[in-house]
ZAMARGU-4260 file (C-alpha; in steps of 0.2 Angstrom, whole numbers, plus 5000, padded with zeros to 4 digits):
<rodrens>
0) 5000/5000/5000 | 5008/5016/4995 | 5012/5029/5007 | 4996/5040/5004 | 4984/5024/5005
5) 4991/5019/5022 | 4986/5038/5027 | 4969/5037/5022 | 4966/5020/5028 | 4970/5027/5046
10) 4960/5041/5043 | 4943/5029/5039 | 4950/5018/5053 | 4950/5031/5066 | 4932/5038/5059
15) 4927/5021/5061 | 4932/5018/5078 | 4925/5034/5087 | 4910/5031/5078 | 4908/5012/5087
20) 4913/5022/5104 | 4902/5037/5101 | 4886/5026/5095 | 4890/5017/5113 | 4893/5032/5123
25) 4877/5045/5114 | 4867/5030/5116 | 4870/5027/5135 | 4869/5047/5141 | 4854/5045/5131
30) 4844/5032/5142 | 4854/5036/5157 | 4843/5049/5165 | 4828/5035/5161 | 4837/5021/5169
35) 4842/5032/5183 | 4824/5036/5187 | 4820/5019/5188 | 4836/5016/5201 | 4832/5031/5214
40) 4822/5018/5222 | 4835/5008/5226 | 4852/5010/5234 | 4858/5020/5220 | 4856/5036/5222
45) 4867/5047/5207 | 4862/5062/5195 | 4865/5061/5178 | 4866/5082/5176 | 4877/5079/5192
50) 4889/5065/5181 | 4888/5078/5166 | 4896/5092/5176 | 4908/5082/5184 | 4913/5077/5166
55) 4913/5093/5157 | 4923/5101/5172 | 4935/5087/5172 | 4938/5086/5154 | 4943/5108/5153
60) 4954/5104/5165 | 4962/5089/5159 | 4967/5097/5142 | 4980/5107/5150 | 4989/5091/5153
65) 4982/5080/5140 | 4995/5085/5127 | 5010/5079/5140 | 5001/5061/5141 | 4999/5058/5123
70) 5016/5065/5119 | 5024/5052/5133 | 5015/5039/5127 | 5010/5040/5110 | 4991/5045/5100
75) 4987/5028/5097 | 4989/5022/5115 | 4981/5035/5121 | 4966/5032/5111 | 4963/5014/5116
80) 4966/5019/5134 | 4956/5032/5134 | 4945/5020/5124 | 4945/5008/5139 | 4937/5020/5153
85) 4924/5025/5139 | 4918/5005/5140 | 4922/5007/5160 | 4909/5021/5160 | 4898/5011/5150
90) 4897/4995/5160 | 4895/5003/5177 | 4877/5004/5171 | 4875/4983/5172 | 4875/4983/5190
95) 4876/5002/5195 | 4883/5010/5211 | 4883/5028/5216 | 4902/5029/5221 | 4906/5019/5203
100) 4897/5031/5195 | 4904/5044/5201 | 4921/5037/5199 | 4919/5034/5179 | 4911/5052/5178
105) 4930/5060/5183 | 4938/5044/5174 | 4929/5047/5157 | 4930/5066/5159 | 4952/5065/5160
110) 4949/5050/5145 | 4939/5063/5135 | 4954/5075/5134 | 4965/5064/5129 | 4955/5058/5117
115) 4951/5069/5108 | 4969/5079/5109 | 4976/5062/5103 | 4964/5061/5088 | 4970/5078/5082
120) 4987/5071/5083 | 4982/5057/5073 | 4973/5064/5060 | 4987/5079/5056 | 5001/5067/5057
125) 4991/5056/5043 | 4987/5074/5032 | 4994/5088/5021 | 4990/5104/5018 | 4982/5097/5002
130) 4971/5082/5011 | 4969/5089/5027 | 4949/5096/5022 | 4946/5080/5016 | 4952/5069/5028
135) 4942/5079/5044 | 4926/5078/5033 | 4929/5060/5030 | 4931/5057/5049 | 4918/5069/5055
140) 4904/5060/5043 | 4911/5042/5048 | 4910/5050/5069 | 4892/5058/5068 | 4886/5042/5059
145) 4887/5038/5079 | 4871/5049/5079 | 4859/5039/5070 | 4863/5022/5076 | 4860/5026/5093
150) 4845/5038/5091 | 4840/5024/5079 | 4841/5014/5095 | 4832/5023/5106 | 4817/5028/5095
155) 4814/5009/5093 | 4821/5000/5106 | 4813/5011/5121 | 4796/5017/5112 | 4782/5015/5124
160) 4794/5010/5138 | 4787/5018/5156 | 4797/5006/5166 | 4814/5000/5163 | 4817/4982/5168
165) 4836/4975/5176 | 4835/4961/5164 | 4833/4977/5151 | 4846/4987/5160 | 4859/4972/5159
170) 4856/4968/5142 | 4855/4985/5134 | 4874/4991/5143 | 4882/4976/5140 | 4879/4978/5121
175) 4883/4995/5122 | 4900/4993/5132 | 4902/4977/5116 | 4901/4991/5104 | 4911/5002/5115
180) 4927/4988/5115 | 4925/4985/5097 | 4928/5004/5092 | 4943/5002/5104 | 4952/4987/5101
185) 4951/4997/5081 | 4961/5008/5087 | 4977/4995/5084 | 4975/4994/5066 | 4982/5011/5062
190) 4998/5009/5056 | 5012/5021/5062 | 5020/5032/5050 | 5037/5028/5043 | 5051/5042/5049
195) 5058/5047/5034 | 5071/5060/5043 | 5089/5059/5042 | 5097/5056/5061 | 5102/5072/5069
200) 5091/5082/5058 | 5082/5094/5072 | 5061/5093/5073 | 5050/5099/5081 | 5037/5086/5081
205) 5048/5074/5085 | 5055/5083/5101 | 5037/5083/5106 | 5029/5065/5101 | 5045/5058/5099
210) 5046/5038/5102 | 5063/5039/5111 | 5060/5026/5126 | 5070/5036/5137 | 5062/5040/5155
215) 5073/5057/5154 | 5067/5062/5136 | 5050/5058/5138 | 5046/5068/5155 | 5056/5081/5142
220) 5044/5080/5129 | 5030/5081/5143 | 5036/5099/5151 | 5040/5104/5132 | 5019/5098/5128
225) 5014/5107/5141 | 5024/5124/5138 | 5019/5123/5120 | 5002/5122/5126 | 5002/5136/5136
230) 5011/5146/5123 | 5001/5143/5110 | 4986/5148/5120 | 4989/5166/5117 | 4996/5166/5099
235) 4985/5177/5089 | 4978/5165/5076 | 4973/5155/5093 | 4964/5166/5100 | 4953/5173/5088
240) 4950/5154/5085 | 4945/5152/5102 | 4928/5165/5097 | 4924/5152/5085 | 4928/5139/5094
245) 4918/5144/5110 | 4904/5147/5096 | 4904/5127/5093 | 4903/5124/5113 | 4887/5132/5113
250) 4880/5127/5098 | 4886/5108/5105 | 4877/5111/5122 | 4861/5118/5110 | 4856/5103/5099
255) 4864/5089/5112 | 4854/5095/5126 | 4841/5110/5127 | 4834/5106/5109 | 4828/5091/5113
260) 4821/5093/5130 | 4810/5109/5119 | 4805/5096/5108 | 4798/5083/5121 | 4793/5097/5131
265) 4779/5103/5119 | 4763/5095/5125 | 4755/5102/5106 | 4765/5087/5099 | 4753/5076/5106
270) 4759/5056/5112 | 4773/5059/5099 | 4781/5073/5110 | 4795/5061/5121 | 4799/5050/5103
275) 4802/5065/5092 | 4818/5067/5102 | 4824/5053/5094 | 4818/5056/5077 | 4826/5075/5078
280) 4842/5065/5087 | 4844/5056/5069 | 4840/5072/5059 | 4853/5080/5067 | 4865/5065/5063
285) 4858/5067/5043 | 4865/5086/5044 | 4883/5082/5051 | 4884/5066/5040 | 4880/5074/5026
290) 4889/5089/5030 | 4905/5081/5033 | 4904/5070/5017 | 4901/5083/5007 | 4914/5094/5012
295) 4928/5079/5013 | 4921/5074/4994 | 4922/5091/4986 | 4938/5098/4996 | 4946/5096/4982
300) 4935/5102/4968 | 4937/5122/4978 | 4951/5135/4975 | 4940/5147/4988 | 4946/5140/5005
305) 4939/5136/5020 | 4928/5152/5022 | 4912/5147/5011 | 4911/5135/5021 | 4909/5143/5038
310) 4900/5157/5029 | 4886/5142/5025 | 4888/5135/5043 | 4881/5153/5050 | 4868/5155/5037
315) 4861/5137/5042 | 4864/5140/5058 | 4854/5158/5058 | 4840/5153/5047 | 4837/5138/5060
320) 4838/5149/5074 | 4823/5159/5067 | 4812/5144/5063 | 4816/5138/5083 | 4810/5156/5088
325) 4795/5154/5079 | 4789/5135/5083 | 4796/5133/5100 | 4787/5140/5116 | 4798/5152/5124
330) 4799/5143/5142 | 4801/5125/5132 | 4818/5124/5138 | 4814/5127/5158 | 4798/5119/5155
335) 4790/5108/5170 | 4790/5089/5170 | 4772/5090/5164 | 4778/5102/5150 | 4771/5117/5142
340) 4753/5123/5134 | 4761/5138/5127 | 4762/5144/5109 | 4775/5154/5101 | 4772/5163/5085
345) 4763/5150/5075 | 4756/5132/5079 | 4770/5121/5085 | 4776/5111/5069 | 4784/5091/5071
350) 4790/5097/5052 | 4797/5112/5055 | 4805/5107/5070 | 4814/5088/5060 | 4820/5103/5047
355) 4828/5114/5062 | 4837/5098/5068 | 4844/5094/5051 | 4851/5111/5049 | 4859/5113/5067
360) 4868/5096/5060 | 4873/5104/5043 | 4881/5120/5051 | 4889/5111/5065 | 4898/5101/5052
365) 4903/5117/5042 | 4911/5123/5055 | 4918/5108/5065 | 4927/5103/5051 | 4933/5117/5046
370) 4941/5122/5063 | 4948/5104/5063 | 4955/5108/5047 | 4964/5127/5047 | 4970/5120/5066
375) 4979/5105/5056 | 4984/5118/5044 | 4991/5129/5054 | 4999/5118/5068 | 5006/5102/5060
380) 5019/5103/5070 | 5012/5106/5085 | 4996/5096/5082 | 4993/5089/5101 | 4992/5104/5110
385) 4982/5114/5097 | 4969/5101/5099 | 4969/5102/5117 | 4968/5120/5117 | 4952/5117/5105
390) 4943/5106/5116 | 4947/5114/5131 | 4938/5132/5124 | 4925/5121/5118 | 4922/5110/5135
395) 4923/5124/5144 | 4909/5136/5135 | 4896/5120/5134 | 4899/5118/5153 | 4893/5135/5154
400) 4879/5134/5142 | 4873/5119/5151 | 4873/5131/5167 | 4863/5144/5159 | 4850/5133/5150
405) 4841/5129/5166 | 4837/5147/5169 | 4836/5157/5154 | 4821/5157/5142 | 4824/5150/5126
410) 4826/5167/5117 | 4840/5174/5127 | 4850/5157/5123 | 4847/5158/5103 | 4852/5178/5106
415) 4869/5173/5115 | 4871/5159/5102 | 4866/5173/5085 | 4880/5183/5096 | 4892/5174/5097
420) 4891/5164/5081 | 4893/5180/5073 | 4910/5187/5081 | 4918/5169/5077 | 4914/5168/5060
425) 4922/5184/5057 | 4938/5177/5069 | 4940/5164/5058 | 4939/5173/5041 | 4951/5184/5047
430) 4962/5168/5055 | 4958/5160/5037 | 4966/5175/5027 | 4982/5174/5036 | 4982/5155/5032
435) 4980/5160/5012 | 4994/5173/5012 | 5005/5160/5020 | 5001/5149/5005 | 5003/5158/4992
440) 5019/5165/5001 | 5025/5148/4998 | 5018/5146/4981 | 5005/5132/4984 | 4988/5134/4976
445) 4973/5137/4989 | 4963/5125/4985 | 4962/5114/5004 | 4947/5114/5011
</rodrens>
């Protein structure tokens, strides 16, 4: 296989295997809150906003050090490891306890960081400047795909369901944490890229995510991670990034969580209302899959960059924000357990609100992608700490969005969203400009994605 095959074999194989994980992992926060209501009657007594907190919290913290763990031991080990206490997570729910549970919330929330800063790592290592649209549209269509097999699951599997069974429980997480293994044990089919460098030449990289076995050299390469990190942090390009990227943490927060508790808390939806979160759960998955297939595919075919792109993502993004403003009752989000009789602008539409969920999908992938790909544009070389410093914005301004979403009405979160959606698309023009004149500085044609 030539060199460029073996590259985007790992990039299909690492697409593949987040997507086994994340099917697991969507589809276990999904049911968890469901299963745990059936548990508080027992000696269980955990929270499952409690457990996302702890993990949200954990995981901004742990990508200030993420990029020392994966440059001691490697992206690829790091991902199976971090693989691991994903399934760990998983499988607490076959026979739950309250200090386990708590336990795999901090676990999973540390394995989250390097996780994800590993897959960064992984996927600029297996790009070029010339592949590296592709390859993140490739992955994130082959990761959302996650989306519709689990939300697939739930609208099937738990239709009807008022009361979860053990024997249910046990079956259902003991699948789930199988899936959660397999996407895991993938991990060990990427293959490492050959080091085509001359001894003694000096890099970079390689002083970071070198594989010298040396106890010395790598606590070296962990301190140099770490400083890189913090370095990078206020580099200009990173921070006006960070708009954009803080932009995504809400939008994440949005469509994960408040978007569907609106949808099933509309009682104008009839019997359908607590389904329909699935249903738009799937739609949602259409839009990124969609999105990031279609931006992987035709990378290649545009000379115009990355902006196009993000300029799509906001107009999606707006145009759905309008339509949720119009359909959706404005206390949906902080709506009671017996939901809400109110009516925004016009009757409440199932339609309407199955389109809104296919857009949030489609601009999420514009701009996911195109963030994964200027950050491995612009930071090849220091691919592990840009990803952390990515995530970490990200974590943090969901964790915060998550605060705020049980106490401000649902037009004040689309107005922080238009807000702030607006500033970071603007960010990353600018950021993106900077990235063309370096190209054609060096005489490349500008035609990544």
């Amino acid at each position: 296989m030539s060199s460029e095959g073996k590259k985007l074999f790992n990039i299909i194989i690492l697409g593949v295997s987040f997507m086994f994980i994340f099917t697991a992992f969507q589809s276990c926060g999904n049911i968890a809150q469901t299963v745990i209501t059936n548990l508080n009657n027992t000696d269980f007594h955990g929270s499952g906003y409690t457990s996302m907190s702890i993990i949200y919290g954990v995981l901004s913290a742990s990508n200030l050090i993420s990029p020392s763990l994966v440059a001691v031991v490697g992206p690829q080990f790091s991902m199976v490891v971090s693989g691991v206490f994903y399934s760990l997570y998983i499988a607490v729910f076959i026979q739950p306890a309250t200090w386990a549970f708590y336990t795999a919330s901090v676990l999973i929330g540390i394995a989250a960081a390097v996780l994800w800063t590993a897959q960064g790592n992984c996927l600029t290592e297996n790009s070029d400047e010339n592949t590296i649209g592709r390859n993140s549209g490739i992955f994130w269509a082959l990761l959302q795909c996650s989306l519709i097999f689990g939300n697939l699951y739930i609208y099937f599997a738990w239709q009807g369901k008022t009361h979860i069974s053990e024997s249910d429980r046990r079956t259902v997480f003991i699948a789930l944490t199988v899936i959660s293994l397999v996407g895991t044990v993938l991990f060990f089919l990427i293959r490492k890229q050959e080091d085509t460098k001359a001894p003694g030449d000096d890099d970079s990289t390689n002083e970071i995510l070198g594989e010298s076995s040396s106890a010395r050299n790598k606590m070296m390469r962990a301190v140099a991670a770490f400083k890189k990190s913090i370095t990078l942090s206020f580099t200009k390009e990173m921070l006006l990034l960070s708009v954009t990227t803080a932009y995504t943490g809400l939008v994440l927060t949005f469509f994960s969580g408040v978007y569907g508790t609106c949808i099933g808390a509309v009682n104008r939806f009839g019997s359908e209302e607590k389904s329909l979160i699935g249903l738009s759960g799937i739609f949602i998955g259409v839009g990124e899959i969609l999105g990031g297939g279609m931006f992987g595919l035709l990378s290649k075919k545009s000379r115009s960059g990355r902006n196009p792109v993000v300029m799509l993502g906001i107009f999606v993004h707006f145009i759905a924000f309008y339509l949720i403003f119009f359909n959706m009752p404005n206390d949906a989000p902080i709506a009671p357990m017996e939901g809400t009789d109110q009516v925004a602008y016009m009757i409440p539409s199932k339609e309407v609100a199955m389109l809104c969920s296919f857009l949030l999908g489609l601009g999420d992938s514009c701009f996911n992608t195109q963030l994964l790909s200027i950050l491995g544009f612009l930071y090849s070389e220091d691919s592990a700490p840009a990803f952390a410093i990515f995530k970490f914005v990200q974590s943090i301004c969901a964790a915060v969005a998550y605060f705020y979403s049980n106490y401000f009405l649902l037009q004040w979160q689309l107005l922080i969203m238009v807000l702030v959606g607006f500033f970071g698309t603007i960010t990353f023009f600018t950021v993106e400009w900077g990235a063309a004149a370096a190209l054609a500085a060096r005489g490349s044609d500008y035609s990544s994605i």
